[in-house]
N, C-alpha and C positions, 0 to 999 in steps of 0.2 A: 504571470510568472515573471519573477525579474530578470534569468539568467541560465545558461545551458546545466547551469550546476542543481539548478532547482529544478526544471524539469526534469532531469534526472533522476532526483530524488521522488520526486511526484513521482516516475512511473516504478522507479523500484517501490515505492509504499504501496502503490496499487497491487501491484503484483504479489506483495506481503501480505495485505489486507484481502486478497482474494482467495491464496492459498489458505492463511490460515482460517475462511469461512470453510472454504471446500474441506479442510481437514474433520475439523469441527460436526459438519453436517453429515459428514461419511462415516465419523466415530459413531455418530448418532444412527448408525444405519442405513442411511439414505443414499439411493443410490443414482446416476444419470439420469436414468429414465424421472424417475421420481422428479429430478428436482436438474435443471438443466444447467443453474448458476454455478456448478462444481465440475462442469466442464475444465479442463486445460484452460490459463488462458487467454489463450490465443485462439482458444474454439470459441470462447461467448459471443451471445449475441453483441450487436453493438452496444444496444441500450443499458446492458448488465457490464460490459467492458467501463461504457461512460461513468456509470455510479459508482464505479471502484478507481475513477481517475479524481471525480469529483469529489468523496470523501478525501484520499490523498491528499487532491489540490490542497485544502484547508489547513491540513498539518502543517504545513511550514509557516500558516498567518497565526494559528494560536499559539506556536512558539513563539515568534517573534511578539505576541501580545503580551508575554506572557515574561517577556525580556530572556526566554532562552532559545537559543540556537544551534542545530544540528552542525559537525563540523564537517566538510565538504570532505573530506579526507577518505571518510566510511561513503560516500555517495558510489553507488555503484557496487558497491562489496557485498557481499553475501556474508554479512557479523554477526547476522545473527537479529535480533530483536532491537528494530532501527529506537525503539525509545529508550533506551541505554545508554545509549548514546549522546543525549540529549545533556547541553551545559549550560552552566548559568552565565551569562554575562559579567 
């Protein structure tokens, strides 16, 4: 990560990418017991925590591969749906 601003980003997208499985899986039914990655979270395990930083992490290198980039401005805010956000160079 290059910068306090992209870690940032990273853990807000983790956090976005988590909620919206948990929602997802619950609409579909599923409940704790069943399925434990719908956890809060700040409850998962580690391993399930790691995989929702590690898809994140990635987001900010295929924008920039991609020649777009998030503006720091929304880093931390709760806007709403972070690839919206998303501009072209």
């Amino acid at each position: 990560m290059e910068d306090f601003a992209e870690i940032e980003l990273v853990e807000a997208l983790a956090r976005e990418i988590h909620r919206r499985y948990a929602v997802e899986r619950q609409t579909a039914g599923e409940t704790v017991q069943e399925n434990a990655a719908i956890l809060p979270f700040e409850q998962l395990a580690p391993d399930i925590r790691r995989s929702n930083y590690d898809n994140a992490a990635h987001i900010p290198t295929k924008l920039k591969s991609d020649r777009l980039r998030l503006p720091t401005s929304s880093v931390g805010q709760n806007t709403g749906d972070p690839a919206t956000h998303a501009k072209r160079n």
